[in-house]
C-alpha positions as CSV (number, residue, x, y, z in Angstrom):
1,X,42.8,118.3,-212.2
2,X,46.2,119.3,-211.6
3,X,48.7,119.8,-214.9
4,X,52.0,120.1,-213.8
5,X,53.5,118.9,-216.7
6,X,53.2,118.3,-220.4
7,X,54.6,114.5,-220.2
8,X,52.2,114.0,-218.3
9,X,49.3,114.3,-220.3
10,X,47.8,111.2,-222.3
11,X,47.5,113.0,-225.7
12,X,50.8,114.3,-225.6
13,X,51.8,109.9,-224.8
14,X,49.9,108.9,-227.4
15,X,51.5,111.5,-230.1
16,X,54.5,110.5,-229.5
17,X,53.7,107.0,-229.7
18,X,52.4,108.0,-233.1
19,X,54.6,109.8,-234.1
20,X,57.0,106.4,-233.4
21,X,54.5,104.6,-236.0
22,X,54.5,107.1,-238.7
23,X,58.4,106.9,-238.5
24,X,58.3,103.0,-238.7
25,X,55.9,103.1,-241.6
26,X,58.1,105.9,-243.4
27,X,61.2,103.4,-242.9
28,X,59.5,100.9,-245.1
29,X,61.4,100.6,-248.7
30,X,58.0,101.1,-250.9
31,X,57.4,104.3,-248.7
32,X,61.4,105.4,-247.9
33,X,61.7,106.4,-252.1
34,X,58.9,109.3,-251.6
35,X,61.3,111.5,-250.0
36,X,59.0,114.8,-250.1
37,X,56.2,112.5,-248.6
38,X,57.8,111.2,-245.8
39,X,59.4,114.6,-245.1
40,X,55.6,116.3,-244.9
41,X,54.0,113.2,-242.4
42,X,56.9,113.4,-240.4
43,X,57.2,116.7,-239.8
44,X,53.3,116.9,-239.5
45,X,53.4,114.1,-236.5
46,X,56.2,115.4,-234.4
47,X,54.0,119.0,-235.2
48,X,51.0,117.6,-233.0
49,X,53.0,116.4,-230.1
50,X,55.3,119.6,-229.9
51,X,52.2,121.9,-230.2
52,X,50.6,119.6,-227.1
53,X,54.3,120.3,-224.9
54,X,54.6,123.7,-226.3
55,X,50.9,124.9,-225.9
56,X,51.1,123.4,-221.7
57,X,54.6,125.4,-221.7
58,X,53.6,128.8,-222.4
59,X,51.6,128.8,-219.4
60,X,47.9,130.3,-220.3
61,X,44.8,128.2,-220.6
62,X,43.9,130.3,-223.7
63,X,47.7,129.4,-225.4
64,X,46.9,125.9,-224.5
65,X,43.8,126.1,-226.4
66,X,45.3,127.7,-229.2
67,X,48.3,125.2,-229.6
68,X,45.7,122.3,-228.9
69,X,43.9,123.2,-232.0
70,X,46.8,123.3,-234.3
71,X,47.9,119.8,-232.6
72,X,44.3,118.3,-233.8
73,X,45.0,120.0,-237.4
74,X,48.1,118.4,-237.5
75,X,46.7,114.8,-237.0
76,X,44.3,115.7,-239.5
77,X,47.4,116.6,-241.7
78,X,48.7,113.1,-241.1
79,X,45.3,111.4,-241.8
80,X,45.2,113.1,-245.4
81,X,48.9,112.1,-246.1
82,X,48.6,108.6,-245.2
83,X,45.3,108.4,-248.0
84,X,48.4,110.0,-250.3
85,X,50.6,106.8,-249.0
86,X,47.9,104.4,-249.5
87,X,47.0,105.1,-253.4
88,X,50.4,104.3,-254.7
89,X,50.9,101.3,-252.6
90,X,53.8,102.9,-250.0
91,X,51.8,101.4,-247.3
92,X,49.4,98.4,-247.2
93,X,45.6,99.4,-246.7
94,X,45.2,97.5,-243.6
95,X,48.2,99.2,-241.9
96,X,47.2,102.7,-243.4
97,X,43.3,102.0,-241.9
98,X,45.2,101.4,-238.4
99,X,46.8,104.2,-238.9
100,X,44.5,106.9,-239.5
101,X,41.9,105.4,-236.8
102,X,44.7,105.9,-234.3
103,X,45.0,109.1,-235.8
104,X,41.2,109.6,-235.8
105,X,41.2,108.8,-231.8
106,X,43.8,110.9,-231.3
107,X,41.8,113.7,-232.7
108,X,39.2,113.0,-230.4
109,X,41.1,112.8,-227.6
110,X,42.5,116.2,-227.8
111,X,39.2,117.5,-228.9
112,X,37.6,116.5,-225.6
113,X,40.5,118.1,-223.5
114,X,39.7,121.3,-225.5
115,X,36.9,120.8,-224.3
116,X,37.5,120.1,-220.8
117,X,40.0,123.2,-220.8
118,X,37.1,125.3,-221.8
119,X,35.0,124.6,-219.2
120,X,37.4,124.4,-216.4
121,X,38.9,126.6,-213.7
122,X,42.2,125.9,-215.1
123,X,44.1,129.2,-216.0
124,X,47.7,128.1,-216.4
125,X,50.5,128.3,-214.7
126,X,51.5,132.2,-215.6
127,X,48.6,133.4,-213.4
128,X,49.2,131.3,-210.5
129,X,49.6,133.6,-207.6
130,X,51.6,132.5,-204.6
């Protein structure tokens, strides 16, 4: 497998598609009021897709790794913030369940390109030799 670049990647796709849920969910008037909230989950989603781009940019498969991991904490993050939504009623249960199993799959996702990184030839772009 060949990474030439982060956009590339399916986790990094599916974090930002995420990350475009969390914002539509945050936009909704019950949630909206909870200003430190929707600061925190925001922040925490964009976190796990610019740790995915930033992680592939720095060029080493052991940066990669390390960036990778702080992407799946920060989905975690999200998960445990949107049980914080839930409780006061900012977002309906069914939507919030949606939520953190797409979250829960993302997780997963980047856990098994971990993973895969860890057992591959892959070394990163820094130590290509030409």
């Amino acid at each position: 497998m060949t990474i030439t670049c982060f956009e590339d990647l399916q986790i990094w796709q599916e974090a930002r598609k995420l990350t475009i849920s969390i914002y539509d969910a945050t936009r909704l008037p019950s949630f909206a009021r909870d200003f430190g909230l929707v600061n925190q989950i925001r922040k925490a989603s964009i976190s796990i897709g610019s740790n995915i781009a930033e992680g592939h940019e720095r060029g080493g498969k052991q940066e990669f790794l390390q960036f990778l991991s702080v992407a799946k904490g920060s989905s975690g993050e999200v998960r445990s913030q949107l049980y914080l939504a839930r409780d006061p009623g900012y977002i309906e249960k069914d939507k919030c369940e949606q939520l953190i199993g797409d979250f829960k799959r993302l997780t997963s996702m980047i856990s098994s390109f971990m993973k895969y990184l860890k057992t591959s030839d892959y070394k990163g772009t820094k130590y290509k030799t030409s």
